[in-house]
N, C-alpha and C positions, 0 to 999 in steps of 0.2 A: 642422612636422608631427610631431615627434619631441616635443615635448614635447607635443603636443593627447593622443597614444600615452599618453605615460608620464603626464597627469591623468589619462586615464581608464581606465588602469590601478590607478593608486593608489585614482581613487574605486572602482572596485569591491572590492577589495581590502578599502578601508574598510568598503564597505557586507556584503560579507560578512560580516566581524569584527561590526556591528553586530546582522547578523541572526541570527547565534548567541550572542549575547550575551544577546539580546534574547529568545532562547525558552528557553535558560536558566532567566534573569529569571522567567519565565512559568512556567515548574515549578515553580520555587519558590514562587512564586502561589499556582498553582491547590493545589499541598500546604499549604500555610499555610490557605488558603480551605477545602480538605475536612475538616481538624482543626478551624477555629473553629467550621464547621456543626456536624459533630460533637458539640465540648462544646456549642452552645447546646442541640441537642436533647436533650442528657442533661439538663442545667441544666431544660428545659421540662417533663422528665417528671419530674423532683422540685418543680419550681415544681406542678405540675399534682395531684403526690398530699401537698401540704401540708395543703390543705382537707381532704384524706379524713382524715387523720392528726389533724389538730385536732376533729375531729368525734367520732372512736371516742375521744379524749384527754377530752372534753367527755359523752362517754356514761358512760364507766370514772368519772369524777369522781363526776356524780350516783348509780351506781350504788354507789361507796365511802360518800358521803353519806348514801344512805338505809341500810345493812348498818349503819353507825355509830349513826345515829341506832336505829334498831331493837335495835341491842345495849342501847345506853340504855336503853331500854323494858326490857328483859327484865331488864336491873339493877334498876331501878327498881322493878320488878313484885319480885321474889326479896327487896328489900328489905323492904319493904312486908308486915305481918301478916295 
């Protein structure tokens, strides 16, 4: 009878140890888990204003392009008698 006592003493004993162990574990989780969300949604809001960025990058071009060319012209023209 004394020892049926003293396993299921030790087992709870164990299982305590385990179930603080074990939510622990799980803080460290769920903290790990709310940092990776975190960067992805930052990561998503730069993924997301690339296109905007390449677009005003692609405006600004053609608008250098034509000021250049136009300078030309007005070279050209100032040369010209």
């Amino acid at each position: 009878m004394e020892t049926i006592i003293a396993a299921l003493a030790s087992g709870a004993v164990t299982l305590a140890g385990v179930l603080i162990a074990n939510g622990r574990s799980q803080a460290v989780t769920d903290t790990k888990l709310e940092e990776l969300t975190r960067e992805v949604r930052a990561h998503n809001h730069f993924a997301q204003r690339i296109p905007v960025l390449e677009e005003k990058l692609k405006v600004a071009s053609h608008r250098l392009s034509d000021l250049e060319r136009r300078a030309e012209q007005q070279e050209t023209e100032r040369r010209t008698p």
